[in-house]
C-alpha positions in Angstrom: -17.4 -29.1 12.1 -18.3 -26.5 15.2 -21.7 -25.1 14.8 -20.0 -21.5 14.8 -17.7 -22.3 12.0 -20.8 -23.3 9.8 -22.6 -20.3 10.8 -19.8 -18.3 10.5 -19.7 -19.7 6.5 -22.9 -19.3 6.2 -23.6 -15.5 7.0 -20.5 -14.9 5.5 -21.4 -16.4 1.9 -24.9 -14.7 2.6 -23.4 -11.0 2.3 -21.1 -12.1 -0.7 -24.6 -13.3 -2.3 -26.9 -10.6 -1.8 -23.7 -7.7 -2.7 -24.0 -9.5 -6.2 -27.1 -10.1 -6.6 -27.7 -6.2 -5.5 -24.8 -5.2 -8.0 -26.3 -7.2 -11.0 -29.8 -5.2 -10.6 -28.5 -1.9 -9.3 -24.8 -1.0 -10.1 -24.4 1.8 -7.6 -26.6 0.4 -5.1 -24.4 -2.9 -5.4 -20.8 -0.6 -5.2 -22.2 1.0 -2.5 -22.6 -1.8 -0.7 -19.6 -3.1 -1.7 -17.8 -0.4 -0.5 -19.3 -0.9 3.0 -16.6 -2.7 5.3 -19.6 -5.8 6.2 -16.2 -8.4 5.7 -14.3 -6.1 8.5 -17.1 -5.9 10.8 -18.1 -9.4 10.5 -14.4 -10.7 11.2 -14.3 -7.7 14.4 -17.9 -9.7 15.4 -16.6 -13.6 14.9 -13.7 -11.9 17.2 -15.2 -10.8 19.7 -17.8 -13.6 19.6 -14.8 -16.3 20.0 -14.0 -14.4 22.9 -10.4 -12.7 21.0 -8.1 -10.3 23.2 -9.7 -6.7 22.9 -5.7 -6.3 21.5 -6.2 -8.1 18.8 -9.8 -6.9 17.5 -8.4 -3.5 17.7 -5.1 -4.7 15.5 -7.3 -6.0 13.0 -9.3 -3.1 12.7 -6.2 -0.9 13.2 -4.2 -2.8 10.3 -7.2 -3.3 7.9 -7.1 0.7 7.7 -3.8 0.2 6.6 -4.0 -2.3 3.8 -7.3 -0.4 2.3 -5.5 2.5 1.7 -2.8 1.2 -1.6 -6.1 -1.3 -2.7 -8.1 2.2 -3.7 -5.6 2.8 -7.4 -7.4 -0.6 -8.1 -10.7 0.9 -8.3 -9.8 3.8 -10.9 -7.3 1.6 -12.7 -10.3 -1.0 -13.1 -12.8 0.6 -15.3 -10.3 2.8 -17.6 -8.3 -1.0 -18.7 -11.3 -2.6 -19.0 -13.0 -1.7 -22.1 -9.2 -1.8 -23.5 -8.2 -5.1 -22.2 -11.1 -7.0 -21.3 -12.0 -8.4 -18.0 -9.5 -11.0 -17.2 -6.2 -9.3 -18.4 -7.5 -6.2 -16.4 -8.1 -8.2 -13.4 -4.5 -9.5 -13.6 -3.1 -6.3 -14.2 -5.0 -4.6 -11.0 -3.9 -7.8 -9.2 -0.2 -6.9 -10.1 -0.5 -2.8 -9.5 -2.3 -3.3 -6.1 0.4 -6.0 -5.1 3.2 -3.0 -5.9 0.8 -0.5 -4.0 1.1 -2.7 -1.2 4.8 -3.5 -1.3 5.6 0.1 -2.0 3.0 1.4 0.6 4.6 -0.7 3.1 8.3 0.7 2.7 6.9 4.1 2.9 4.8 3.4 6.5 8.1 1.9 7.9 9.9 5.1 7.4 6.9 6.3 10.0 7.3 3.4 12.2 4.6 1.4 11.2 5.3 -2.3 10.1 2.7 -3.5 7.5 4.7 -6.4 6.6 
């Protein structure tokens, strides 16, 4: 394996780490940090560092903006199931509302022109 795909793995696996290791000692500090696009900017940096089209770092950025938008009903719908349903029937419930979000999101950017799907 390329020495940039395991680097790529390992910083990667390194900001999953410390957003839940934050989160378990700090909730709003972990959230916060959550919240913070580090995924998005790291795949815009492996991009760029693999030498992409400028094109197609600014699609990626460009769609991502997109597809964040119907994930945000997850985040509300989350914590009011949750005492009510427990953790796994909640996650499979948000899993199922944010794949209509998307589906429906989608149909509604087409009538603007732009193709999510």
């Amino acid at each position: 394996m390329p020495t940039l795909v395991i680097v790529k793995y390992l910083v990667t696996a390194a900001v999953v780490v410390v957003v839940s290791e934050v989160a378990k000692r700090h909730e709003k500090a972990g959230a916060l940090i959550a919240s913070l696009p580090l995924v998005t900017l790291l795949v815009l940096c492996w991009l760029y560092v693999e030498k992409q089209p400028t094109s197609r770092i600014a699609n990626h950025a460009w769609y991502t903006f997109w597809y964040v938008l119907p994930t945000l009903p997850m985040f509300l719908v989350f914590p009011a199931l949750l005492p009510r349903l427990g953790f796994w029937p909640t996650l499979g419930c948000c899993v199922v509302l944010t794949a209509t979000c998307f589906w429906g999101f989608a149909l509604l950017m087409q009538r603007f022109g732009i193709d999510l799907l």
